[in-house]
C-alpha positions as CSV (number, residue, x, y, z in Angstrom):
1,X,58.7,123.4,-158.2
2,X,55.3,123.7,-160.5
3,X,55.1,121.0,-162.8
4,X,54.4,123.4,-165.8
5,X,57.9,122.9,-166.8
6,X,59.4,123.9,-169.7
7,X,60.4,121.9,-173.1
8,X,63.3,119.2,-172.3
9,X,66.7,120.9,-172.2
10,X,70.2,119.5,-173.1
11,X,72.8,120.4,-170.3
12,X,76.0,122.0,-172.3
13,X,77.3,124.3,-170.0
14,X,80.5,124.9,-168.2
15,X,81.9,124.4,-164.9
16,X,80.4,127.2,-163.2
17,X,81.8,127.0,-159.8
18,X,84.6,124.6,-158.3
19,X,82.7,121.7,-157.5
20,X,79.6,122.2,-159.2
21,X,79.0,121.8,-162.8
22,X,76.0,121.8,-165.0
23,X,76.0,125.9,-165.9
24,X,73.3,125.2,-168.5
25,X,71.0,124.4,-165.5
26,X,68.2,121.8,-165.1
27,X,67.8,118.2,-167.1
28,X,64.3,117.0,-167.2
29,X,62.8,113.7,-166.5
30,X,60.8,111.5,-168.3
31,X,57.9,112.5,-166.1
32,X,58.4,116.2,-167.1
33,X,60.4,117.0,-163.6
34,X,63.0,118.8,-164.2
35,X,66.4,116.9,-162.5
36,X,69.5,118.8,-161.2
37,X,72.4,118.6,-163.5
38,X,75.2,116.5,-161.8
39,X,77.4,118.2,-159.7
40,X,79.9,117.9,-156.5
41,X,78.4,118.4,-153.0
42,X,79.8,121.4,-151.3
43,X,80.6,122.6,-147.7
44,X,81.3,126.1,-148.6
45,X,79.7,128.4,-146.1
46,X,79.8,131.5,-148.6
47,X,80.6,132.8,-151.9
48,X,83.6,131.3,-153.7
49,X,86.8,133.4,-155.1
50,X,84.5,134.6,-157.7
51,X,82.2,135.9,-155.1
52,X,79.3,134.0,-156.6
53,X,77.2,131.6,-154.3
54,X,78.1,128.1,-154.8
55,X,75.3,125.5,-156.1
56,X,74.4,123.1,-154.0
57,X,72.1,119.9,-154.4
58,X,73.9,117.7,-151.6
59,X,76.1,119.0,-148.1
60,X,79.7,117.4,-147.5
61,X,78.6,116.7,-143.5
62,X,79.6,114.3,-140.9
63,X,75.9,114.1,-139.5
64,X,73.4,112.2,-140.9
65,X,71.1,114.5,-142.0
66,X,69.5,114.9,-145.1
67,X,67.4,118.6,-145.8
68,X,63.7,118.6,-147.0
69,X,62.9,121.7,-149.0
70,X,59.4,122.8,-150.3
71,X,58.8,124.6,-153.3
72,X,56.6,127.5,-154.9
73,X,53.9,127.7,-151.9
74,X,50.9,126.6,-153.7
75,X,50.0,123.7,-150.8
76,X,48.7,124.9,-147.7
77,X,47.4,122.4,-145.9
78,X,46.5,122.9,-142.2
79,X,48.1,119.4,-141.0
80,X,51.5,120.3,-142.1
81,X,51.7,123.2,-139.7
82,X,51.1,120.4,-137.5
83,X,53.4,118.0,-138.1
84,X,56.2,120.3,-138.4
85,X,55.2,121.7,-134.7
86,X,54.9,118.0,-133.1
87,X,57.9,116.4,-135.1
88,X,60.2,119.6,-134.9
89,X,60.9,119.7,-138.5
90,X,63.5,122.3,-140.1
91,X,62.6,122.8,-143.1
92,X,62.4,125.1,-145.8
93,X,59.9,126.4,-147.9
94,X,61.1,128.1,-150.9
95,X,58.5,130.6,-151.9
96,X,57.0,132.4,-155.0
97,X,55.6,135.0,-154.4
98,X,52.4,134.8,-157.5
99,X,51.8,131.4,-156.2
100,X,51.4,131.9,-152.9
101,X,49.2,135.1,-153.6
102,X,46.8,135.8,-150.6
103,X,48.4,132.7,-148.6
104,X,51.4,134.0,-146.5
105,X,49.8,134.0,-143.3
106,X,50.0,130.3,-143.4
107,X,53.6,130.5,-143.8
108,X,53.8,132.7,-141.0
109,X,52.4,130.1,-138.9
110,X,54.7,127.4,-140.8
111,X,57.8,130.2,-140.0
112,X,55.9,130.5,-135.9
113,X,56.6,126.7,-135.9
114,X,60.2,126.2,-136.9
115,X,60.2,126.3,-141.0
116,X,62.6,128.7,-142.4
117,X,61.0,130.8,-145.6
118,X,63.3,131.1,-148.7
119,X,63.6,132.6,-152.2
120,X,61.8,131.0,-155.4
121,X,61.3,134.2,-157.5
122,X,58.2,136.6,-158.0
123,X,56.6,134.7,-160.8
124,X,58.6,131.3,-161.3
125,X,59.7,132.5,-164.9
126,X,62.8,130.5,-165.8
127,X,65.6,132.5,-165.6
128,X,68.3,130.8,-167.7
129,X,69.2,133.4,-170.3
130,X,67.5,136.5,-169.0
131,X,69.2,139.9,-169.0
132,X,71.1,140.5,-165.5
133,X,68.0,143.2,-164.8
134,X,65.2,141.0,-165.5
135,X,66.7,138.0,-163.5
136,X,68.0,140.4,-160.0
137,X,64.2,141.9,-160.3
138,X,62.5,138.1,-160.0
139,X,65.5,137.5,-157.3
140,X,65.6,141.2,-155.1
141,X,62.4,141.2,-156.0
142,X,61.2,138.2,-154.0
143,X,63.9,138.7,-151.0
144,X,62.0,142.9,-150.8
145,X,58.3,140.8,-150.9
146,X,59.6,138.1,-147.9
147,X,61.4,141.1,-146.1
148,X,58.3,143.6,-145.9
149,X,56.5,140.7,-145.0
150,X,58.1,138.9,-142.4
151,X,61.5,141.4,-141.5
152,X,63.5,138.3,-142.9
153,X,66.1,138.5,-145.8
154,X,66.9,135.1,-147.0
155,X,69.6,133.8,-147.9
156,X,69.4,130.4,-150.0
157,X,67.8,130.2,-153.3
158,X,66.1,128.5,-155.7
159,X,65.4,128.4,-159.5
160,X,63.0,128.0,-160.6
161,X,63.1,124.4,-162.7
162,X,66.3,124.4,-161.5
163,X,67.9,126.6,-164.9
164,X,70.3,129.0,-164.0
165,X,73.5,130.4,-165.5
166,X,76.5,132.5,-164.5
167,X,74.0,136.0,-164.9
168,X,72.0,134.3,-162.4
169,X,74.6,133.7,-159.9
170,X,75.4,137.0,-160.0
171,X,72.1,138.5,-159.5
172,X,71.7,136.5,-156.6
173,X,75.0,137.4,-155.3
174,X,73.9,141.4,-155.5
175,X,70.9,140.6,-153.9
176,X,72.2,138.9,-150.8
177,X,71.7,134.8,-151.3
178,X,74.6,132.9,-149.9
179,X,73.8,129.3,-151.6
180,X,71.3,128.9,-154.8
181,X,70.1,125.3,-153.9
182,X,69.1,122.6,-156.1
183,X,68.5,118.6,-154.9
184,X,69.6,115.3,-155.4
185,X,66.3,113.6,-154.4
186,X,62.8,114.7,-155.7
187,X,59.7,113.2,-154.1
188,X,57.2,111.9,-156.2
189,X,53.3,112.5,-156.0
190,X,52.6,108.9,-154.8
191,X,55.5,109.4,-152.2
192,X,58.5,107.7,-153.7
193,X,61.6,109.0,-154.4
194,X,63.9,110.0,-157.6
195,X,67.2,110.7,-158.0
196,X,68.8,113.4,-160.2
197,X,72.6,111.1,-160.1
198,X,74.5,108.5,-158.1
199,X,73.0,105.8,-156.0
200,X,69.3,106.1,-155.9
201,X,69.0,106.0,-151.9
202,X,69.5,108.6,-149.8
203,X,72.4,109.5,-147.9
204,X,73.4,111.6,-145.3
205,X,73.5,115.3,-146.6
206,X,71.4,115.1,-149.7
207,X,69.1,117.7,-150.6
208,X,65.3,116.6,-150.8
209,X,63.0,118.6,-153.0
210,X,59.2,118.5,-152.3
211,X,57.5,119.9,-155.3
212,X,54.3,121.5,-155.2
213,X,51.6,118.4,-155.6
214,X,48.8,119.8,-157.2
215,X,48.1,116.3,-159.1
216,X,48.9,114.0,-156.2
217,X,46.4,111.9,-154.7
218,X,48.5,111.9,-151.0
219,X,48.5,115.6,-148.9
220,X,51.3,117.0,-148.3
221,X,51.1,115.7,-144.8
222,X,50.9,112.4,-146.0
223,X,53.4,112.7,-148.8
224,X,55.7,114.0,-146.2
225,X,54.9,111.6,-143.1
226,X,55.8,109.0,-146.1
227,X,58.8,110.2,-146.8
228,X,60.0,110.6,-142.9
229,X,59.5,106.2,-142.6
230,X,62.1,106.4,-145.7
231,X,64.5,109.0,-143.9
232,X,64.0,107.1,-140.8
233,X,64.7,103.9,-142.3
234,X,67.8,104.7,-143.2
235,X,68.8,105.7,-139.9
236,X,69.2,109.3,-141.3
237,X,67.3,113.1,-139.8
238,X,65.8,116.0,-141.0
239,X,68.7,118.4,-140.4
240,X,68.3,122.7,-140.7
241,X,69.8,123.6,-144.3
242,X,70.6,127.0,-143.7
243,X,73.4,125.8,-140.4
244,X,75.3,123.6,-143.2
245,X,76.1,126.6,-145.6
């Protein structure tokens, strides 16, 4: 998630989807972050009566997994193909496609190595009040770009900054995503952790964002390595998103 957010926003929405409220989208922090809006954890494995994708920041599961996810695409450093090949990571890098520009063939290599590649838009805008046609052209837009690319059609996604509303569940719906994902725990530049509601630890089936770190003084490797100790500590693993919905 790019840290150019956008002006603080007060959450006023309605229940979207059973389970998951917070329609009007993304809170944001004191550090200009945005936060997920408080909602239930879901289990669904499709699209609810309404046939819109359920939100999800945090997976009802047994296992104790938690689910790292990587936003926009701007990082690319070399290590992180690395440690995602030596430690087996799943995880999922949810891609823009002006951000990462010139840079998919290290995703590729990221993809060669286990990472799954999913949806963050053509061009990050915030899509919280756009018309249905300019929000399903940043969304089918993005899933054409990733399937020319790499013969993939993904099916979680991401808004950007976390704002969404019921037009944007149904673009997404139209243009194939199964789950629009948000995330209980954000991880900081200098590697610690905050939580968008409830207990601030993790738990088994909370979703991890790892925001794009263009101001952090750890790599993404490091930033990352850090945050395994914490997972680790907790007796808890890095588990594949897209098996839990």
């Amino acid at each position: 998630m790019r840290r150019r957010s956008p002006a603080a926003v007060v959450c006023a929405g309605v229940i979207l989807l059973a389970g998951c409220a917070g329609a009007a989208g993304e809170r944001t922090g004191a550090d200009g972050r945005g936060q997920s809006p408080a909602h239930a954890s879901s289990g669904v494995r499709g699209p609810d009566r309404s046939g819109l994708p359920p939100v999800v920041d945090h997976v009802r599961t047994p296992d104790r997994v938690v689910f790292l996810t990587y936003d926009d695409g701007a990082e690319r450093d070399p290590s992180f193909v690395g440690l995602v090949r030596e430690r087996r990571l799943p995880v999922s890098m949810f891609l823009t496609d002006s951000v990462v520009g010139p840079g998919y063939g290290h995703f590729a290599r990221l993809r060669a190595v286990g990472a799954s590649l999913q949806n963050h838009t053509l061009d990050h805008s915030a899509l919280r009040g756009l018309p249905y046609a300019g929000q399903r052209a940043e969304i089918c837009g993005q899933q054409y770009k990733l399937r020319s690319r790499f013969g993939l059609r993904p099916r979680l996604f991401r808004p950007p900054y976390g704002l969404y509303d019921t037009t944007t569940l149904r673009a997404a719906a139209d243009c194939g995503i199964r789950a629009v994902v948000l995330w209980r725990a954000s991880l900081n530049p200098d590697g610690t952790l905050t939580y968008t509601r409830g207990k601030p630890a993790l738990r088994p089936g909370d979703v991890i964002s790892v925001p794009s770190g263009e101001s952090a003084s750890l790599t993404l490797t490091e930033r990352t390595e850090r945050l395994l100790r914490e997972i680790e500590r907790r007796g808890l693993r890095v588990g594949r998103l897209e098996n839990y919905l």
